[in-house]
C-alpha positions as CSV (number, residue, x, y, z in Angstrom):
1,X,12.0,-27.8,-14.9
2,X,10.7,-30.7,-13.5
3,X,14.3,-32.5,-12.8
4,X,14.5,-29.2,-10.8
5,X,11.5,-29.0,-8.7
6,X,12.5,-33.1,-7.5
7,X,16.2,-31.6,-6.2
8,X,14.7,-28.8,-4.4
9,X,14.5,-29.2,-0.4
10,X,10.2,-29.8,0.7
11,X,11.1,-26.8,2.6
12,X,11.6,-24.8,-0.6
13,X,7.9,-26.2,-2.2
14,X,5.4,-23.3,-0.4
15,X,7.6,-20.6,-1.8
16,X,7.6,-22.4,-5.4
17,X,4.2,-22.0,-5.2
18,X,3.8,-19.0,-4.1
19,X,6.3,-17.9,-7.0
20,X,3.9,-19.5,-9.5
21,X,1.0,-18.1,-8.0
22,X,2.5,-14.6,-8.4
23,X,3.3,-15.4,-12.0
24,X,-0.2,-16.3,-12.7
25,X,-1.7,-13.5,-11.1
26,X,0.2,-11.4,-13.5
27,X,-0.9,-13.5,-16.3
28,X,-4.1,-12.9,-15.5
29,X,-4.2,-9.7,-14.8
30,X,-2.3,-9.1,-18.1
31,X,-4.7,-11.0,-20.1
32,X,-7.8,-9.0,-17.9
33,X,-6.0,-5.6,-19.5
34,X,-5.4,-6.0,-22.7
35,X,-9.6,-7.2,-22.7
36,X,-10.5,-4.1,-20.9
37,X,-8.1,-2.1,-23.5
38,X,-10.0,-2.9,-26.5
């Protein structure tokens, strides 16, 4: 993954982020429900 992030254009980086920022927000709020669920 990281031999990929190097080839990709710096124009591409903010919406890389913003990719994993979504995924983490999902992670979280995954992890938030399955507390509230118990």
């Amino acid at each position: 993954m990281a031999s990929k992030a190097q080839l990709r254009p710096p124009a591409n980086r903010k919406q890389q982020m913003l990719g994993e920022d979504r995924r983490a927000q999902q992670a979280i709020d995954t992890y938030q429900n399955v507390l509230t669920a118990r």
